[in-house]
C-alpha atoms as an extended CHARMM CRD file, in Angstrom:
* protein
*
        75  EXT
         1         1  UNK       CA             41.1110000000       31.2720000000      -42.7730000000  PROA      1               0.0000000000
         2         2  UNK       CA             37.4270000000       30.9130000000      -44.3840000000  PROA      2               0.0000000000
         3         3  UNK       CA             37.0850000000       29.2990000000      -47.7930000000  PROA      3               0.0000000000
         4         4  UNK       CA             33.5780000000       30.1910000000      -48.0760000000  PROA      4               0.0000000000
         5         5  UNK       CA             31.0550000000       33.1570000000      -47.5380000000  PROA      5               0.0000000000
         6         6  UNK       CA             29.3900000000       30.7960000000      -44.8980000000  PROA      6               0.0000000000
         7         7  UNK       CA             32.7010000000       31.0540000000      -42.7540000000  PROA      7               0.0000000000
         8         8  UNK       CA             33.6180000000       33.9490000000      -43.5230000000  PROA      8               0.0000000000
         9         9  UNK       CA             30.3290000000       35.2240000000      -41.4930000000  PROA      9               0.0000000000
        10        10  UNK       CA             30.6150000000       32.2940000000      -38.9660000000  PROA      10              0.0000000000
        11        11  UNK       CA             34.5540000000       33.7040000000      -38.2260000000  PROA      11              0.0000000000
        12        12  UNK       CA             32.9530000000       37.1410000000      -37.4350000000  PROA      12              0.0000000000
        13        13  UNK       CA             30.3170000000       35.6300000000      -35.3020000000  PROA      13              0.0000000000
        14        14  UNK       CA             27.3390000000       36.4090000000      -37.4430000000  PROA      14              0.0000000000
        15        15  UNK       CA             24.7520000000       34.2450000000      -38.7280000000  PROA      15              0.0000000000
        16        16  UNK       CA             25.0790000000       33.3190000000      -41.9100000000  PROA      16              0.0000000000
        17        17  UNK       CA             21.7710000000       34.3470000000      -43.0750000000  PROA      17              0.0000000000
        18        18  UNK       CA             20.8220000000       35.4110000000      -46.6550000000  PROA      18              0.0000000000
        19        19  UNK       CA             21.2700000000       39.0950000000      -45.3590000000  PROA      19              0.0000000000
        20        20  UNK       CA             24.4370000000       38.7220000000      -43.7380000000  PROA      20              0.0000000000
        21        21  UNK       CA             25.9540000000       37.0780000000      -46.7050000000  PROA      21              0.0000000000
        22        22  UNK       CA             24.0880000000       39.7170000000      -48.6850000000  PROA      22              0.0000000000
        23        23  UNK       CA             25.5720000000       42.2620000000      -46.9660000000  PROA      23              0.0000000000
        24        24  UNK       CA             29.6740000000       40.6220000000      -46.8660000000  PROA      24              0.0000000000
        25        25  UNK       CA             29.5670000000       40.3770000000      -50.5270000000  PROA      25              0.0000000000
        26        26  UNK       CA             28.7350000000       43.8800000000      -51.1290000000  PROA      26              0.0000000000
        27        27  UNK       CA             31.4210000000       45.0310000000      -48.8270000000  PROA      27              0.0000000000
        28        28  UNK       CA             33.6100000000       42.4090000000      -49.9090000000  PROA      28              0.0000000000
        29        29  UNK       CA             33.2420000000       43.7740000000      -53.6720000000  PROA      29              0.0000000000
        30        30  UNK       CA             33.3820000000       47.4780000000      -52.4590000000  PROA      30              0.0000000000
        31        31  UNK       CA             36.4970000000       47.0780000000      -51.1100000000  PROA      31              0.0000000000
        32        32  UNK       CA             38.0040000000       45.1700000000      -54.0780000000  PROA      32              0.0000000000
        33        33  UNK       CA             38.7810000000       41.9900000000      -52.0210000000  PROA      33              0.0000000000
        34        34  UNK       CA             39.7600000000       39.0200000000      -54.7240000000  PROA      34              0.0000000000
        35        35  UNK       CA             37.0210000000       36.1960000000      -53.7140000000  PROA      35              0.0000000000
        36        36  UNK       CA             38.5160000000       34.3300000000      -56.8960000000  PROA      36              0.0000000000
        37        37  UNK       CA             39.1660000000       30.9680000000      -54.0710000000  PROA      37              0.0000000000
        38        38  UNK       CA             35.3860000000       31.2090000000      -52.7060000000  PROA      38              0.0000000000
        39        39  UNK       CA             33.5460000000       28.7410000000      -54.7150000000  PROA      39              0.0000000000
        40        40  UNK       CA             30.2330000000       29.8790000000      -56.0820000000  PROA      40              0.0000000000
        41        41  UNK       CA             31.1150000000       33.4850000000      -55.3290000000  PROA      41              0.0000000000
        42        42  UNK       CA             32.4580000000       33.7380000000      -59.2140000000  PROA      42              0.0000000000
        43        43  UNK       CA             29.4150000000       32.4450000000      -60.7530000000  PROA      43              0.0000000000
        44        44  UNK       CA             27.9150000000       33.7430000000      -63.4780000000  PROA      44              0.0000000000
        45        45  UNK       CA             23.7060000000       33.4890000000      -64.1230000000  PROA      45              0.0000000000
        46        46  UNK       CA             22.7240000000       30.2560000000      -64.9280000000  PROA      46              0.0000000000
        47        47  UNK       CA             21.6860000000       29.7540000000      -68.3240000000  PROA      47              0.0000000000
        48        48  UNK       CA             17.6480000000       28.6800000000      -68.4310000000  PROA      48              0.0000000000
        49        49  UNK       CA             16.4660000000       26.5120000000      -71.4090000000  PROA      49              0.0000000000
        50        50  UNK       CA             13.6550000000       29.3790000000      -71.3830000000  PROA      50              0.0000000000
        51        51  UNK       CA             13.3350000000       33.0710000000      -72.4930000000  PROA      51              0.0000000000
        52        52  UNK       CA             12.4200000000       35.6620000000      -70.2840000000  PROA      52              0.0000000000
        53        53  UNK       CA              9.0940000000       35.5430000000      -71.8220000000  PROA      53              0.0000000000
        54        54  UNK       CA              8.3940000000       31.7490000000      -71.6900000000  PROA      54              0.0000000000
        55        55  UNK       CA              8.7970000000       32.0250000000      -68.2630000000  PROA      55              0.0000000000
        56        56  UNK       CA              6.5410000000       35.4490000000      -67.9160000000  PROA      56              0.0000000000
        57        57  UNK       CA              3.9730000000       33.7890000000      -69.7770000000  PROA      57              0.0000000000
        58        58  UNK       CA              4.1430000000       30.4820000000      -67.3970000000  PROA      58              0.0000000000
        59        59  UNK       CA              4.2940000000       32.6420000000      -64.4260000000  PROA      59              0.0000000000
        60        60  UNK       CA              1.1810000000       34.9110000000      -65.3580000000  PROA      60              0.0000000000
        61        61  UNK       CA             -0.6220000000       31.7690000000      -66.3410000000  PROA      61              0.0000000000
        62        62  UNK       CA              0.3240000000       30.1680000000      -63.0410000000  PROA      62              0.0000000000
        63        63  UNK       CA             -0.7600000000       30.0930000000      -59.7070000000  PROA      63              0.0000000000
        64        64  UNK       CA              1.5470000000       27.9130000000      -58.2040000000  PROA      64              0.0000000000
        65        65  UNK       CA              5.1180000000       26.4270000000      -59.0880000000  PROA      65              0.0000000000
        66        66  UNK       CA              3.6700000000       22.8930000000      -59.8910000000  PROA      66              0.0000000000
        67        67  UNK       CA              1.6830000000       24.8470000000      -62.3270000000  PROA      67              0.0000000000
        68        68  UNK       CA              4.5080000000       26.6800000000      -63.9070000000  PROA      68              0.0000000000
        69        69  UNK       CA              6.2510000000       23.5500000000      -64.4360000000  PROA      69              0.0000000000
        70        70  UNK       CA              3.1710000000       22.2330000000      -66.4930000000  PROA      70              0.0000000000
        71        71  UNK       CA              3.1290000000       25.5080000000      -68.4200000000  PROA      71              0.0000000000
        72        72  UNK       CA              6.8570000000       25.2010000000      -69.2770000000  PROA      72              0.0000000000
        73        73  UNK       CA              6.3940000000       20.8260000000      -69.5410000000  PROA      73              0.0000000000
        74        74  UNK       CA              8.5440000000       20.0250000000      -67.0700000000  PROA      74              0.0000000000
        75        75  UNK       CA              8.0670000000       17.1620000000      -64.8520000000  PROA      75              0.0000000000
C-alpha cells in the first residue's frame, strides 16, 4: 500500500522523477482514482502576497532570482 505519489511510482518500479509522477497523476485523475489520503496531491495553488503583474514586472526587470527578490523587497 503507497501513501504517497513517491511510492506509488517506487511500488511499480519506476523512478520517481518529476515525469513519472507527472505522468501517474494524470492517469490517476483519468481514471477517477480518489487520491483524497495522498498528502499534497489535494492541494490547491498557493496563495502569493503578489499579483500576477507584480511578479511580471519583477521578472522582466530581473535577471536573476536574487534580483527578483529585490524587485518584490524580499530578503
Amino acid at each position: 500500500m503507497s501513501s504517497t505519489l513517491r511510492e506509488v511510482a517506487a511500488n511499480l518500479g519506476a523512478t520517481p522523477a518529476p515525469g513519472t509522477l507527472s505522468h501517474l497523476r494524470r492517469r490517476i485523475a483519468a481514471a477517477g482514482i480518489d487520491t483524497r489520503h495522498f498528502p499534497g496531491l489535494t492541494r490547491s495553488r498557493p496563495e502569493l502576497p503578489y499579483s500576477p503583474g507584480e511578479l511580471r514586472s519583477a521578472a522582466a526587470s530581473s535577471s536573476s532570482l536574487r534580483a527578483v527578490a529585490r524587485a518584490l523587497r524580499r530578503p
